[in-house]
Each structure stands twice: as C-alpha cells, then as structure tokens.
C-alpha positions, 0 to 999 in steps of 0.5 A: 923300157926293155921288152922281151921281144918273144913274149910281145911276138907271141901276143899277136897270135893272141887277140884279146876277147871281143870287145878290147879286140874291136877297140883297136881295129880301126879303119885304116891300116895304118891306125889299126897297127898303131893300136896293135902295137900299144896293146901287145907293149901295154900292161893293164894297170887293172883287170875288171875280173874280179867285178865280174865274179861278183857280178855272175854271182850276183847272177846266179846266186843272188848274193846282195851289195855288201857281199859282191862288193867284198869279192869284186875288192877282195882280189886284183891290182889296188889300182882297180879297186875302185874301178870293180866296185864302181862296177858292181854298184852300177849294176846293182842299180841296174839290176834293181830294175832288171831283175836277172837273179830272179832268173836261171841261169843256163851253161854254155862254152865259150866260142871263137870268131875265127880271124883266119886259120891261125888266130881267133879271138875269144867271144863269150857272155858273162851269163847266159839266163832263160827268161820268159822259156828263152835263152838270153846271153848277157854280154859285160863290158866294165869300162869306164868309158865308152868310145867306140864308133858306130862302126865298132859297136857293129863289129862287136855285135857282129862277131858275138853274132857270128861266134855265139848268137847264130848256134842253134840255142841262141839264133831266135833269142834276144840278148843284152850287151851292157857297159857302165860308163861314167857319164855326167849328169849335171850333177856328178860324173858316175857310172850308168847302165847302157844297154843294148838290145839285140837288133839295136845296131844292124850287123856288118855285112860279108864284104864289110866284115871281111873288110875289117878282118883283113884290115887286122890281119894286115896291120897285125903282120906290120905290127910284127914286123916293127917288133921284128926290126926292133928286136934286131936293133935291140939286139945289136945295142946289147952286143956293142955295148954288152949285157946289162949288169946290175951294179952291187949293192952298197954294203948295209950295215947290218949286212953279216 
C-alpha cells in the first residue's frame, strides 16, 4: 500500500485524545513504537462520534432512544452504524439508573496533557454536569472492548487528573469515566456499563508517569525514523522504476 509519508510524519505530532493515546503507550520502548506505527499508518474503518452526539444530547437535552439513535445512525462510516447504536442503547441502560439528564449540565474548554514542548495530547470530558452543588465531568470511551492493563487505566486517569480534574473547579470534585464493553453474560455477548469512580485506580506518581512519558517520546522519535527510512527507500523504488501510471481505460461503448 502506498503511503503519503508527509502526511503519517505529521501525525506524530498529533497524539490522539487520552484514552486511544494510552492504548499504545506500552511498557517497553520497543512495543510502544510498534503501536505508534500501526496507529499513524492505520484508518479507522469508524469513529464512535456520532454516538457521542446522540449521547450529549441525551445529557443535556433529554431526548429519548428513538431520537438518539436516529442521530448516532444518521451520519459517519456504515461500517459503525452498528457500533454507535450498540453505544447508545447501553447508555440508555445505564442511564436508567443513573439519571444524568435529570442534571445541569455546566461548560468547559477542553485541555491538554502536555507530552513535552512540542506535543500535547487532547484530555477532555464528554459532559460536565452539577449534581448535589458540584461539578462532576464524565469522561466516554465507546469501545467495544476494554483491554487496558492496570498500568494504562492508571495512566488515563492520570493524565485526566493532570490535564482537567486538578483546575480549581474540578480538584474536590467526584467524576465517572464510562466505557460500554461487550461482555458475555452467559447468555448473549452485549454491551454493559463499566464505570469508574474517581479515586477507583490510584494515579501514577512523578517518577512513574515521567517514566511513561519518555518511553513515548522515545518510541515516538524511533517511529520517525522507520517512516524517515521508508520514505527514502519509497522514493528510490519510484526513481528506478518511474512514476506510477495509471493504464487507459478501455474504450466503452457508450463512450461519445
């Protein structure tokens, strides 16, 4: 497959949000740049974006099922059409419970964990709500499976920590990370809350989470450096054997 080598350079400099960021930051340097490289060449055949919309909304609206999931399918790759009202209707099961559209809902900006200098990674709650005369953020994560290991779950927790959760409106606050994995329960596989509370994994500390953050950016600079040599030897296939071209079209029929 040819790869537009400038384009998957720039990506490095891009980190996606928190917690797609985590999933490739591994414990060795040698793993963390395998993932770097998959994620900058790799194309999501979907975006769970649209399931977030319908969710928000749902938030701060109160619209009900058959409204949400008509705007979680009514947009994005068919390829998750399925997936975003999976998502939808797990949350609504949730939500019968939890109640959060009986709530206000609050704005906010969304903020950074700074990597280094250069590159920050986007941190940021789906919503932000005040119940019982607090601020409560509630950050989504629509995956269908869950497979962090204890040492990411308290990364991500850490650098929402670091990034929002320590401002002043948020340091005393309780706040819910939720994901809607597909478990089996011995009867069907489906999708079923799993929430976090604040305080449910204890965060990395200064030396740990300094450890993690160089272990990335090391990886991060082999990564470039794979795409560097590639691109090179990209380029000397296509001077010794000339540009691609494209080979006409036979003539149709009903060409005029």
């Amino acid at each position: 497959m040819a790869h537009d080598y400038l384009k998957l350079l720039a990506k490095l400099d891009k980190p996606p949000s928190g917690p797609n960021w985590v999933r490739f930051v591994q414990d060795d340097v040698a793993r963390t740049t395998k993932s770097i490289v998959s994620f900058v060449k790799g194309s999501p055949r979907f975006t769970y974006s649209s399931g977030y919309v319908a969710i928000k909304d749902r938030i701060q609206l109160g619209i009900d099922l058959e409204t949400a999931l008509a705007v979680a399918t009514r947009s994005g790759a068919p390829a998750g059409r399925t997936q975003n009202e999976e998502l939808v209707k797990s949350f609504f099961e949730h939500d019968e419970k939890r109640r959060y559209a009986a709530h206000n809902c609050v704005d906010f900006d969304k903020e950074w964990f700074r990597v280094s200098r250069d590159v920050a990674v986007p941190v940021s709650p789906l919503c932000v709500i005040r119940e019982q005369g607090q601020f409560v953020p509630l950050f989504v994560c629509g995956w269908s499976e869950l497979n962090l290991t204890d040492f990411q779950r308290r990364l991500l927790v850490t650098i929402c920590d670091d990034a929002f959760l320590s401002l002043t409106d948020y340091q005393s606050s309780p706040a819910e990370f939720l994901f809607f994995p597909k478990v089996d329960d011995g009867n069907e596989v489906r999708r079923t809350a799993e929430v976090w509370q604040r305080g449910d994994y204890d965060l990395l500390g200064n030396r740990d989470l300094n450890a993690a953050v160089e272990v990335f950016l090391q990886s991060r600079e082999l990564a470039r450096q794979i795409l560097l040599k590639e691109m090179a030897e990209d380029a000397e296939r296509q001077r010794r054997e000339g540009p691609f071209v494209r080979p006409p079209r036979p003539r149709d029929l009903f060409d005029d």
